[in-house]
C-alpha positions in Angstrom: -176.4 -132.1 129.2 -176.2 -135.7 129.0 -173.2 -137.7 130.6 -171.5 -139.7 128.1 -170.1 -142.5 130.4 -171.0 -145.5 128.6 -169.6 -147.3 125.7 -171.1 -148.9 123.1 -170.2 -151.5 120.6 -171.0 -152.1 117.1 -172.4 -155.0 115.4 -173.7 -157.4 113.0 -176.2 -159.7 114.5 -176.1 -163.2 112.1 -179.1 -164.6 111.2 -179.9 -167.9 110.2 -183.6 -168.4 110.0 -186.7 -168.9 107.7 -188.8 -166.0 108.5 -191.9 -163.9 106.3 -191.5 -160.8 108.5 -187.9 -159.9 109.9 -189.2 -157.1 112.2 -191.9 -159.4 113.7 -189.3 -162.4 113.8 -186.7 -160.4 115.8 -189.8 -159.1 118.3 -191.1 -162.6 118.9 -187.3 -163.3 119.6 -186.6 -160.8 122.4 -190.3 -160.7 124.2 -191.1 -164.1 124.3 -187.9 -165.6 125.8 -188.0 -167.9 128.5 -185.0 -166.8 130.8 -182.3 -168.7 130.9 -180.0 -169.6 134.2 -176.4 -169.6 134.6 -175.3 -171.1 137.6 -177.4 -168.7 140.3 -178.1 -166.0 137.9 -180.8 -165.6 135.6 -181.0 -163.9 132.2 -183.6 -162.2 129.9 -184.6 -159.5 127.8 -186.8 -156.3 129.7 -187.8 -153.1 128.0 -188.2 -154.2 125.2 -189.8 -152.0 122.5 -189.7 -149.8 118.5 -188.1 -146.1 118.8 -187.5 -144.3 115.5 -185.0 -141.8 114.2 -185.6 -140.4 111.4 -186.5 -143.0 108.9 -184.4 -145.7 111.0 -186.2 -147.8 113.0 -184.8 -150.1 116.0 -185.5 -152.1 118.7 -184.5 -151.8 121.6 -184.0 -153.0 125.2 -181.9 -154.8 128.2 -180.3 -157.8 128.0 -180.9 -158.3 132.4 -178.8 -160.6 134.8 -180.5 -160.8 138.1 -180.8 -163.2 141.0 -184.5 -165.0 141.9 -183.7 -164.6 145.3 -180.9 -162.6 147.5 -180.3 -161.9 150.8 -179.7 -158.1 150.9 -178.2 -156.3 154.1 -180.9 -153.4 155.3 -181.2 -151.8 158.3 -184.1 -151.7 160.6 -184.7 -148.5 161.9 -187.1 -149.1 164.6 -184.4 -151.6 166.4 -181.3 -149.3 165.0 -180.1 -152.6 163.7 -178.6 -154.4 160.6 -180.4 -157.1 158.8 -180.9 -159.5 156.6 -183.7 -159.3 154.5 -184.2 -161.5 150.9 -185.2 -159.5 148.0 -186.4 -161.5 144.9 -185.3 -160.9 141.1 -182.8 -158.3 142.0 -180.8 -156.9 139.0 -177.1 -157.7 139.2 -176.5 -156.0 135.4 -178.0 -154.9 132.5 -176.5 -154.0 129.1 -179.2 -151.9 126.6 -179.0 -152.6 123.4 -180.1 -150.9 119.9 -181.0 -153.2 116.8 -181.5 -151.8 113.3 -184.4 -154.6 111.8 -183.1 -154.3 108.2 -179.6 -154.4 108.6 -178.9 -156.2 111.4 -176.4 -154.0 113.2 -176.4 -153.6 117.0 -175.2 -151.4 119.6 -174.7 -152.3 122.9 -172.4 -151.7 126.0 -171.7 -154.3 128.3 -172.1 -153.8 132.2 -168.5 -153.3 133.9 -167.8 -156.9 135.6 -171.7 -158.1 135.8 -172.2 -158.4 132.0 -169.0 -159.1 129.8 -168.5 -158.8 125.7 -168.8 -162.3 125.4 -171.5 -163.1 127.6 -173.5 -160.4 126.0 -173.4 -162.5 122.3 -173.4 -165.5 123.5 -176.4 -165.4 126.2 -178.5 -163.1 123.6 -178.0 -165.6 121.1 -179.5 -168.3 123.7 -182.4 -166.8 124.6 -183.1 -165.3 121.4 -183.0 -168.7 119.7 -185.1 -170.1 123.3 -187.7 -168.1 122.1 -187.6 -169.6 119.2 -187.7 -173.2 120.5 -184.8 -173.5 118.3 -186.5 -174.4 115.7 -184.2 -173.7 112.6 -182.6 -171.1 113.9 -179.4 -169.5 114.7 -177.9 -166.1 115.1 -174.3 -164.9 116.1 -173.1 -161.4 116.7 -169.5 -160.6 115.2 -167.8 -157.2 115.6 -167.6 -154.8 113.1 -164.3 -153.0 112.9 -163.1 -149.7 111.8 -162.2 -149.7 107.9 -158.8 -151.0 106.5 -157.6 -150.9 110.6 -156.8 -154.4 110.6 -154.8 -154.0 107.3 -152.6 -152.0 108.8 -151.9 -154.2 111.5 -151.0 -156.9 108.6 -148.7 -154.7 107.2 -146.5 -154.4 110.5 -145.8 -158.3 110.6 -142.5 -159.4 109.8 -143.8 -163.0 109.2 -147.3 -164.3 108.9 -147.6 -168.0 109.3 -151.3 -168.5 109.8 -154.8 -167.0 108.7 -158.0 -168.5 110.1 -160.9 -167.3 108.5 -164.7 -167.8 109.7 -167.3 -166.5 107.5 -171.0 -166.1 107.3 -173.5 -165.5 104.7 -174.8 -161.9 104.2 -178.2 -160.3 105.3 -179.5 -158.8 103.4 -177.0 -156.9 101.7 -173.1 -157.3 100.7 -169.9 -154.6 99.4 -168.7 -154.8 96.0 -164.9 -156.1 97.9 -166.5 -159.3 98.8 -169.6 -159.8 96.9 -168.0 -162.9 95.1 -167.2 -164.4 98.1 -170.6 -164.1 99.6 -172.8 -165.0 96.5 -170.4 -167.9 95.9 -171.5 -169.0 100.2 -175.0 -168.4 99.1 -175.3 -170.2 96.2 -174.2 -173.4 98.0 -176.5 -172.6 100.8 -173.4 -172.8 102.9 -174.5 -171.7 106.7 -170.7 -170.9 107.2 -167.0 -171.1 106.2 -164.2 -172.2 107.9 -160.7 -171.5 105.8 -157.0 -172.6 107.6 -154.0 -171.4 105.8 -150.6 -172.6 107.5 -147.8 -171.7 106.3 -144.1 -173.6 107.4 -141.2 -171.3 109.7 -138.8 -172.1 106.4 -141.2 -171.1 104.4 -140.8 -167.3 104.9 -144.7 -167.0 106.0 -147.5 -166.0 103.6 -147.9 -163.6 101.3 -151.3 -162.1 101.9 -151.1 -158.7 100.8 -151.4 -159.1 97.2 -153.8 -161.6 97.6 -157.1 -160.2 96.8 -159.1 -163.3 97.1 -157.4 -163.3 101.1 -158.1 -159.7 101.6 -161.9 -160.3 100.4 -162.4 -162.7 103.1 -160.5 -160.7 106.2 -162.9 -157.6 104.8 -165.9 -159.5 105.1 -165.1 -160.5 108.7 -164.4 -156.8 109.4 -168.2 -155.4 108.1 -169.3 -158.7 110.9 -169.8 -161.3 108.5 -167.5 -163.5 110.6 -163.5 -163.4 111.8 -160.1 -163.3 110.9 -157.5 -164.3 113.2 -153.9 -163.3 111.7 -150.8 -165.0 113.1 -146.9 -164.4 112.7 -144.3 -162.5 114.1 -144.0 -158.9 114.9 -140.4 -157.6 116.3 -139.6 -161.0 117.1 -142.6 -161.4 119.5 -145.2 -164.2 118.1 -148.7 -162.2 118.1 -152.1 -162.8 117.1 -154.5 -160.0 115.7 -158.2 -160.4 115.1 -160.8 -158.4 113.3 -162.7 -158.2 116.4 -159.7 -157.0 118.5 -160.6 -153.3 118.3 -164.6 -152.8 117.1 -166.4 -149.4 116.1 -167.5 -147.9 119.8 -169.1 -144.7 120.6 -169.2 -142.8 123.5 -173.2 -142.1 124.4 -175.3 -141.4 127.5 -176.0 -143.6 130.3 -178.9 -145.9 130.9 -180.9 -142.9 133.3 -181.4 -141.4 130.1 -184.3 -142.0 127.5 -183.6 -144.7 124.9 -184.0 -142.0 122.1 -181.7 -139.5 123.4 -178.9 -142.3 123.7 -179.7 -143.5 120.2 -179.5 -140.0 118.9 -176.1 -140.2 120.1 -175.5 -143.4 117.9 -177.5 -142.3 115.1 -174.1 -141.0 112.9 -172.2 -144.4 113.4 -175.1 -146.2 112.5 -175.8 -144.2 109.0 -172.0 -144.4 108.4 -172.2 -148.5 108.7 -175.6 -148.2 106.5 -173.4 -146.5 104.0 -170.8 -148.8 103.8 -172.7 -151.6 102.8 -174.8 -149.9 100.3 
């Protein structure tokens, strides 16, 4: 039986493009990058390739971190003897990935310290618009959170003084709770949104609950389309809550195992997001 160590995080990758072909656009994207260094480290994409369940097709692969050249300690066993000895490339972390081509949702698990969240998104974003000599492109991944969870959090506020919204077009598809709001960003070939709602401490805070045009927006950064960063009071302790505080994870295999067995693991999650955008 498989070992279910890893976990993986769910999605939206962001695209901002002019493309013909999305499947050939996001292949060109993650097998012709040119790696990219950070400080002594290197990064790229490896293993890159189409596996298919069902009627779903993905791609996937490894975002890599690895060092062009470092001295490892081995031993030599004719002296009986430590030593130094430098091994080129040597992988310092990898974090696999699964991308659904129509949709745009990913899966992927970050490696413990070598690989974080952030670095994930942000770095796969570079290289992937690298290989693209960005030339008129640009793509962000945003989490997507579990339904109505971050509504529940609002609820528990005693005060809410601030709501910062960040929002971005649809692709390809949008919900019926926020399709005004995304037609409206399409129809003025808006790239993004920024909305900042303050709200004075004599004020009372903001009443966002009953707001439906509010709770449009915060939903449309919970299915990935962006984020929503709530901020008030809770049991007289200021706090902050964010729809990517706690995203849709799954428990699946580790990387020894095939890429279609993990995915067959991920397969529910994914056809539950693909509902809930159709």
């Amino acid at each position: 039986m498989p070992d279910f160590d890893v976990k993986y995080i769910f999605g939206r990758l962001n695209l901002i493009a002019t493309f013909t072909d999305k499947k050939k656009y996001f292949l060109k994207g993650l097998t012709k990058s040119k790696f990219v260094q950070k400080r002594n480290f290197y990064w790229d994409f490896y293993d890159v390739s189409i596996v298919s369940v069902g009627d779903l097709e993905f791609i996937h692969g490894f975002l890599v971190k690895y060092h062009p050249n470092k001295d490892e300690e081995v031993v030599d066993p004719r002296e009986h003897k430590f030593k130094d000895q430098n091994v080129p490339n040597i992988v310092i972390g990898k974090a696999r990935f699964f991308l659904h081509i129509n949709s745009g949702i990913i899966a992927y698990h970050h490696a413990s310290s070598a690989i974080s969240e952030s670095q994930f998104c942000s770095i796969f974003a570079e290289l992937f618009e690298k290989s693209h000599e960005n030339f008129f492109v640009n793509i962000e991944i945003q989490s997507i959170q579990e339904e109505f969870e971050i509504f529940t959090a609002i609820k528990e506020f005693d005060c809410i003084s601030r709501v910062k919204i960040y929002l971005h077009p649809s692709n390809p598809s949008n919900r019926e709770l926020w399709k005004h709001v995304d037609e409206r960003l399409k129809k003025l070939r808006a790239d993004s949104y920024n909305e900042d709602i303050y709200s004075s401490k004599n004020s009372g805070g903001l009443e966002i609950e009953e707001d439906n045009e509010i709770i449009s927006k915060i939903s449309m950064a919970s299915d990935g389309y962006g984020k929503a960063d709530i901020i008030g009071r809770f049991r007289n302790e200021d706090k902050v809550v964010s729809t990517g505080d706690n995203p849709i994870s799954v428990d699946a295999p580790s990387d020894e195992h095939k890429a279609v067995t993990v995915l067959e693991k991920l397969i529910k999650t994914f056809m539950k997001l693909l509902e809930r955008y159709s």
